[in-house]
N, C-alpha and C positions, 0 to 999 in steps of 0.2 A: 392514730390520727382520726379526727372526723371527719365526716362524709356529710359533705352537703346534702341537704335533699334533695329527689327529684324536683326540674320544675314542670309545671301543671304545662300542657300542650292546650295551646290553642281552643283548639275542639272540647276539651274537658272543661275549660272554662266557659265557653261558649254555651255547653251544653248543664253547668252549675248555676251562670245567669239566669238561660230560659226555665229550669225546675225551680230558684229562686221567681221567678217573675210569675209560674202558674201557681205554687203556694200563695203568691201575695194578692194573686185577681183572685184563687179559692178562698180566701180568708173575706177579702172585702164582699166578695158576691156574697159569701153565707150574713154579712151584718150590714146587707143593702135593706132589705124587708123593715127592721129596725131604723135604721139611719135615715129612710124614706119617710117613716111612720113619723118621728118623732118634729121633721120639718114639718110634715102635711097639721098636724097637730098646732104647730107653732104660726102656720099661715091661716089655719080656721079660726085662731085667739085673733088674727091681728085681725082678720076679716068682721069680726062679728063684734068685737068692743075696739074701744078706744088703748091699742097694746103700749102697755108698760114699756120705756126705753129699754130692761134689760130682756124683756122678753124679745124685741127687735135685735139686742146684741147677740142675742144666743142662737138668733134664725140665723143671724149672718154668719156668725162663727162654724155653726153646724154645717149651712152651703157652699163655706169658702172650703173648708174639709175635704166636704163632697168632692166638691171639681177639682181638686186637686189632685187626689186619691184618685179620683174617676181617670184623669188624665196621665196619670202614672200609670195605671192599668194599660193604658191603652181605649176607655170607653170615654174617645172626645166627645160622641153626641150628648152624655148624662155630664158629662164637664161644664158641657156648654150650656145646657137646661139649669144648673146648680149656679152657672156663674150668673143667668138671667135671676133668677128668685136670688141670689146673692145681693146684688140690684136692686131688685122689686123690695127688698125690706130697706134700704135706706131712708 
C-alpha cells in the first residue's frame, strides 16, 4: 500500500515562506545598484534632450518594476519613490 506523505506543519511552512521571502529581498538588493543606475541614466536623457517616446516607455517600464518588486519586498518607502518617477515620466 502507499503511504501518503507527511504533511508539512504549520511552522515548516511558515518558516520556507520567510527563507523564500529573504532569498527574494537578497536577490533584489544585490540588482538595486544596477536597477537604480539604469533609471537615473534614463531620467538624465529625458532631462537634458528632448526623450524619444520609447525612451519614456522604458523609464516607466523599468519604475513600474521597481515599485512593485520594491513592495513585494517589503521596501514601500523605494515603492513609493519608483511609483512617483513612474509618474514623473508620463
Amino acid at each position: 500500500q502507499a503511504v501518503a506523505p507527511p504533511v508539512p506543519s504549520q511552522s515548516t511552512l511558515s518558516a520556507f515562506a520567510d527563507a523564500t521571502l529573504l532569498t527574494f529581498r537578497q536577490k533584489f538588493s544585490k540588482s538595486l545598484p544596477s536597477r537604480l543606475k539604469q533609471i537615473e541614466e534614463i531620467i538624465d536623457k529625458v532631462i537634458r534632450e528632448k526623450p524619444a517616446p520609447n525612451l519614456l516607455i522604458e523609464g516607466r517600464r523599468l519604475s513600474h518594476n521597481l515599485k512593485g518588486t520594491s513592495r513585494s519586498c517589503g521596501f514601500d518607502v523605494l515603492g513609493n519613490m519608483a511609483e512617483r518617477i513612474e509618474y514623473s515620466l508620463r
